[in-house]
VEXLUM-944151 format. One line per field, with one value per residue (C-alpha): x, y, z; residue number from 0. Coordinates in pm, 1 decimal, m for minus. Layout:
xx <- c(X  ...)
yy <- c(Y  ...)
zz <- c(Z  ...)
seq <- c(NUM  ...)
This chain:
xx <- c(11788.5  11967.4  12346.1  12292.0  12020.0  12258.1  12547.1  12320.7  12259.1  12417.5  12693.2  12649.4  12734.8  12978.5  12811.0  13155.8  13412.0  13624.7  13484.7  13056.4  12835.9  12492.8  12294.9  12602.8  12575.4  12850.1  12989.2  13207.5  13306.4  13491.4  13536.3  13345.2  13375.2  13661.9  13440.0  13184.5  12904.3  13121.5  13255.5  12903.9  12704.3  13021.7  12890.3  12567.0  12544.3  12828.2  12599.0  12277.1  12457.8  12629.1  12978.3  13288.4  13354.4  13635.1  13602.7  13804.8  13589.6  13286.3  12979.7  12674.5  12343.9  12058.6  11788.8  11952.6  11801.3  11973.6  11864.6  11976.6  11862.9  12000.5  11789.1  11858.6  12017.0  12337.9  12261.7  12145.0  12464.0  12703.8  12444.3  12486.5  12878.8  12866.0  12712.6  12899.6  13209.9  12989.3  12891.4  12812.6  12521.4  12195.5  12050.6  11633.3  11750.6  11932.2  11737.3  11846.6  11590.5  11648.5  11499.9  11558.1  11406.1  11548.2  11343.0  11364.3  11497.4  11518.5  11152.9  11042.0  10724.6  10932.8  11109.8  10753.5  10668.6  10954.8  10928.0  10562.3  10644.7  10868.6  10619.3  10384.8  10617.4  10506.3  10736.5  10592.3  10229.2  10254.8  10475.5  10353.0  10445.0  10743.6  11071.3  11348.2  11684.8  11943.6  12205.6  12067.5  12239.8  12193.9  12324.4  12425.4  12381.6  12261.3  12001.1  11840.0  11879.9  11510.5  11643.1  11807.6  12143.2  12407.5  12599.1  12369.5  12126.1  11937.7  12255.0  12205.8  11875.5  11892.4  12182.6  11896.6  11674.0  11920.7  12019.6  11633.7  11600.7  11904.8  11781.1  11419.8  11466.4  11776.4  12002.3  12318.6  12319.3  12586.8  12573.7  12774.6  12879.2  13130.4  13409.2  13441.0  13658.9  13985.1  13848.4  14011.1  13786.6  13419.0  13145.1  12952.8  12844.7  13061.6  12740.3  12794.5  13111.1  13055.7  12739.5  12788.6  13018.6  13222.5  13349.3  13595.4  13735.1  13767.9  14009.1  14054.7  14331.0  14329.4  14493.8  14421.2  14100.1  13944.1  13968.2  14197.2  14146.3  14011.2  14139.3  13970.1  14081.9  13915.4  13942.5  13668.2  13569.6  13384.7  13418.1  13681.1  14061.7  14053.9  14044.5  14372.2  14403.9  14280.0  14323.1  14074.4  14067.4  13812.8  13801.2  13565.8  13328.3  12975.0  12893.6  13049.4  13326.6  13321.7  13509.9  13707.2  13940.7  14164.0  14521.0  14819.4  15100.5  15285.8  15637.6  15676.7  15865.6  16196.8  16194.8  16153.5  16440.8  16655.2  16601.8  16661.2  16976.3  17115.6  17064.7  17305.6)
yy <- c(m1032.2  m1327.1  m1333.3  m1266.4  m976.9  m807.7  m835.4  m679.2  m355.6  m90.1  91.9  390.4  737.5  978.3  1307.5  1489.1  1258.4  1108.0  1259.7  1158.4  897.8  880.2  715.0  778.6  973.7  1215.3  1406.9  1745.5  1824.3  2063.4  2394.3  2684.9  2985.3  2681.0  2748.0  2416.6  2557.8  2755.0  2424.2  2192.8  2510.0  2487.1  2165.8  2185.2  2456.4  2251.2  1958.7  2157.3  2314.5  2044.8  2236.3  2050.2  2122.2  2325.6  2359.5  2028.6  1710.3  1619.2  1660.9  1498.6  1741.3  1661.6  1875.2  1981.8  2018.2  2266.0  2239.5  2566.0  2560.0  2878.8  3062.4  3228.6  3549.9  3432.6  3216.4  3468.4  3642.6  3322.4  3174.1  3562.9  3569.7  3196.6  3346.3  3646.2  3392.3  3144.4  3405.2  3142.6  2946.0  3083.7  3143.0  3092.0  2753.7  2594.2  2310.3  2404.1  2480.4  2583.3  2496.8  2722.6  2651.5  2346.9  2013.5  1736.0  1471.6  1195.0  1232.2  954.4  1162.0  1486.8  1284.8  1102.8  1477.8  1657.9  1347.3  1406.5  1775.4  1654.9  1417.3  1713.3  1999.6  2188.5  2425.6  2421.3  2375.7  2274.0  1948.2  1676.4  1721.1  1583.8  1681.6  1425.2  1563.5  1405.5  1573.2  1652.6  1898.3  1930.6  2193.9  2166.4  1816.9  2002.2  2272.1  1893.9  1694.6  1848.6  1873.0  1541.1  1422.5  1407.7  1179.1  905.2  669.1  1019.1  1035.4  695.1  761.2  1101.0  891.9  592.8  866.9  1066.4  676.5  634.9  997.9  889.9  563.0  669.3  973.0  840.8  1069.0  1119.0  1298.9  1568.3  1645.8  1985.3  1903.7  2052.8  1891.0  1855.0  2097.6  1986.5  2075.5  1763.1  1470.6  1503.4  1549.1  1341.2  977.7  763.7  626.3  871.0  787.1  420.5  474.8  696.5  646.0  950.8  1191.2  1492.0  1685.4  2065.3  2375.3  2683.2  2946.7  3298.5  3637.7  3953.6  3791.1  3678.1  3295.0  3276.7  2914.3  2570.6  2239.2  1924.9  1599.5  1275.0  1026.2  799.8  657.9  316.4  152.6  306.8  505.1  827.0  1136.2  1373.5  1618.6  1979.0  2328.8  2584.8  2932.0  3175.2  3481.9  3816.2  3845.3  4095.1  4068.0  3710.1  3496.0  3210.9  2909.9  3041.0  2779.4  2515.6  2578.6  2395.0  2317.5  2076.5  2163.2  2341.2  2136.1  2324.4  2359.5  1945.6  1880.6  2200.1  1922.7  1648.8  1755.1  1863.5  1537.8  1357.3)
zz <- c(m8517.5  m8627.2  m8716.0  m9105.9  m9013.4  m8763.2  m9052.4  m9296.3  m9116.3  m9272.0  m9143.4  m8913.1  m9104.4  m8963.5  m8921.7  m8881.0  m9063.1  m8770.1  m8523.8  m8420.1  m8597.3  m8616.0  m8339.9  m8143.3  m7791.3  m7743.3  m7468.3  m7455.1  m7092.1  m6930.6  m6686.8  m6731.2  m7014.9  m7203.0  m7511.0  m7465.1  m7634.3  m7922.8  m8026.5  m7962.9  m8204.0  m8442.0  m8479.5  m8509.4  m8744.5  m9015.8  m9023.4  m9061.6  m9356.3  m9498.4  m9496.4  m9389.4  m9033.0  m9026.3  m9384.9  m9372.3  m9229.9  m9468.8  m9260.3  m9345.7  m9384.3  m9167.1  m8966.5  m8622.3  m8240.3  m8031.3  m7688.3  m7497.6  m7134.7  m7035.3  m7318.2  m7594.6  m7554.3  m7610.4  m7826.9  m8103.3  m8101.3  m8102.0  m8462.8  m8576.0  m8526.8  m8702.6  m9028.9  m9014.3  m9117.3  m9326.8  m9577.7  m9816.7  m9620.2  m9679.8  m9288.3  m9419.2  m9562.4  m9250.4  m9081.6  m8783.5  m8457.2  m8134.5  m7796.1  m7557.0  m7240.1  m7016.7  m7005.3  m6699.8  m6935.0  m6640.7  m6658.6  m6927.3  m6976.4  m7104.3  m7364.5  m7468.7  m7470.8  m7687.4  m7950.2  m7961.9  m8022.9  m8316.7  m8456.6  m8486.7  m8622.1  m8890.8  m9055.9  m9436.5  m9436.4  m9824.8  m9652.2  m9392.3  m8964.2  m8827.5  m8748.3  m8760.8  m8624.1  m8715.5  m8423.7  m8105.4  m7852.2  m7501.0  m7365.0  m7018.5  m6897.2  m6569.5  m6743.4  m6849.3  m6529.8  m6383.7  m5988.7  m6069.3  m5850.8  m6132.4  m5839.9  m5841.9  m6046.1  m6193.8  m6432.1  m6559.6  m6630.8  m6812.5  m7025.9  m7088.3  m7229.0  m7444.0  m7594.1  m7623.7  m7817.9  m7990.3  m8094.2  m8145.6  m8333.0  m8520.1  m8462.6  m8267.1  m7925.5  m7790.7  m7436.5  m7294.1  m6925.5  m6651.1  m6521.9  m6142.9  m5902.0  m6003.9  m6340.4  m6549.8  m6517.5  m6575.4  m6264.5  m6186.4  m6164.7  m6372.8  m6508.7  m6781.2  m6938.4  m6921.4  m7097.1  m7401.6  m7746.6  m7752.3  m7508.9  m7579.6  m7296.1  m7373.2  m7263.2  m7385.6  m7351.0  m7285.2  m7357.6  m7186.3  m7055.5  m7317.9  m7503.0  m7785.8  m7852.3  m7772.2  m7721.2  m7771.4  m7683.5  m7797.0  m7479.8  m7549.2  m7899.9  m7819.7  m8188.3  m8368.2  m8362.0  m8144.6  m8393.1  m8307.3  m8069.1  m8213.1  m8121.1  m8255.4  m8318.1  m8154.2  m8323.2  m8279.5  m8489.5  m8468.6  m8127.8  m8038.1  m8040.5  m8275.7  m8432.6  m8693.5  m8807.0  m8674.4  m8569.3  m8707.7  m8492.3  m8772.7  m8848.7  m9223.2  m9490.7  m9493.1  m9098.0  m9099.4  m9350.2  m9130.0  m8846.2  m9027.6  m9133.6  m8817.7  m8710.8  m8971.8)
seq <- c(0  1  2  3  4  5  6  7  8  9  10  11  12  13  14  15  16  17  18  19  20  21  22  23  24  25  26  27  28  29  30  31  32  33  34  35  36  37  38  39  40  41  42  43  44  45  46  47  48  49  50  51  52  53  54  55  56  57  58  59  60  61  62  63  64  65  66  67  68  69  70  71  72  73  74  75  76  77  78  79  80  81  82  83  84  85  86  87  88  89  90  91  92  93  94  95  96  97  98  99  100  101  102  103  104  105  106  107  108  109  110  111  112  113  114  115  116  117  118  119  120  121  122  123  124  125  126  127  128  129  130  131  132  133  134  135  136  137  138  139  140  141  142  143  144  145  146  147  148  149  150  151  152  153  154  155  156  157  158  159  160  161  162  163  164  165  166  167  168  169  170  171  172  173  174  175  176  177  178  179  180  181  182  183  184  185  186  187  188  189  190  191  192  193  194  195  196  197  198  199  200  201  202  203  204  205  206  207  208  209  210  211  212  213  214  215  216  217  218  219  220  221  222  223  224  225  226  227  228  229  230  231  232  233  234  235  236  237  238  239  240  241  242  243  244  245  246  247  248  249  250  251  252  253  254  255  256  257  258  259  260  261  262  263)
């Protein structure tokens, strides 16, 4: 492209207001059972609805990919618990599909084959083949790595093939990873942060054994201001947990001018 071309592409679209853009590669990371995958199908299942995440940050709709390598037992009950508190999204009207097998995605010939698959998806046989995602999610980074060491030059190339999904299919990729044993930075080759857009790291807290709520905390955003710090709400609902709102920790009006006062 020349100089006028490349200033008259358009701009990317956020797919959660402040938070992922499309085309962007994404990363949520953290220790085990923090609530990952509650917040990554939170996600997923907004945009594929086209309700504000949250009920707060415009999302915008578009056909979603869930890619659950450890299957999909799970899985039903966390999208069942989701609609149980989105009453108003119709579930035969969500274009939202779900993978649930794991795929060696350092292998160039797996991703040829998954966009192949996509090319050739038929889900209305009264409309043409093709599904084009719009968010991606792979869930875990490891379930996806095919054998592959996540220490050494396999991680840079199962990041080179979720940019090349990302770029080919349009759409913006979230990855669900661990963090390493001291449970704070993300494992693995550093290959992986200084490759993708976005990362949040993730915790969750607990009461009497079970998660009460989930932290995320924006520490990369490659092209623009990092979104706040959030704290979600996990709630029980059928026979899951599931994000049910975001928690406020903002003082109340008449507590801030109480301060403010006591100040003077």
């Amino acid at each position: 492209l020349d100089t006028p071309s490349l200033l008259r592409l358009p701009e990317p679209r956020w797919l959660i207001t402040d938070h992922i853009h499309e085309q962007e590669v994404g990363v949520f990371y953290g220790p085990p059972n923090v609530g990952k995958s509650f917040v990554a199908l939170d996600w997923a299942l907004s945009i594929a609805a086209g309700v504000p995440w949250l009920g707060v940050y415009p999302t915008m709709r578009t056909p979603v990919l869930y890619m659950a390598g450890e299957g999909g037992a799970s899985l039903q009950k966390r999208v069942d618990a989701w609609f149980s508190i989105h009453l108003d999204v119709d579930v035969d009207h969500i274009p939202v599909w779900f993978q649930c097998r794991p795929l060696p995605l350092i292998d160039d010939e797996a991703v040829d084959d998954l966009q192949d698959v996509l090319a050739g998806f038929q889900n209305d046989p009264q409309e043409p083949p093709g599904l084009e995602p719009g968010f991606i999610v792979i869930d875990t980074l490891s379930q996806f790595l095919g054998g592959g060491d996540e220490n050494g030059p396999d991680m840079a190339a199962f990041v080179a093939n979720a940019r090349a999904l990302s770029q080919n299919q349009n759409a913006a990729v979230l990855i669900v990873h661990h963090t390493n044993k001291g449970g704070i930075q993300e494992r693995g080759h550093t290959a992986l942060r200084g490759n993708v857009d976005v990362m949040y790291s993730i915790t969750g807290k607990e009461k009497d054994g079970q998660l009460i709520s989930v932290g995320l905390l924006n520490d990369k955003q490659r092209d623009d201001k990092r979104t706040e710090p959030r704290e979600l709400a996990i709630s029980s609902s059928h026979r899951s947990l599931v994000i049910s709102g975001e928690i406020s920790h903002k003082l109340s009006h008449s507590i801030m001018e109480i301060s403010s006062d006591s100040l003077i």
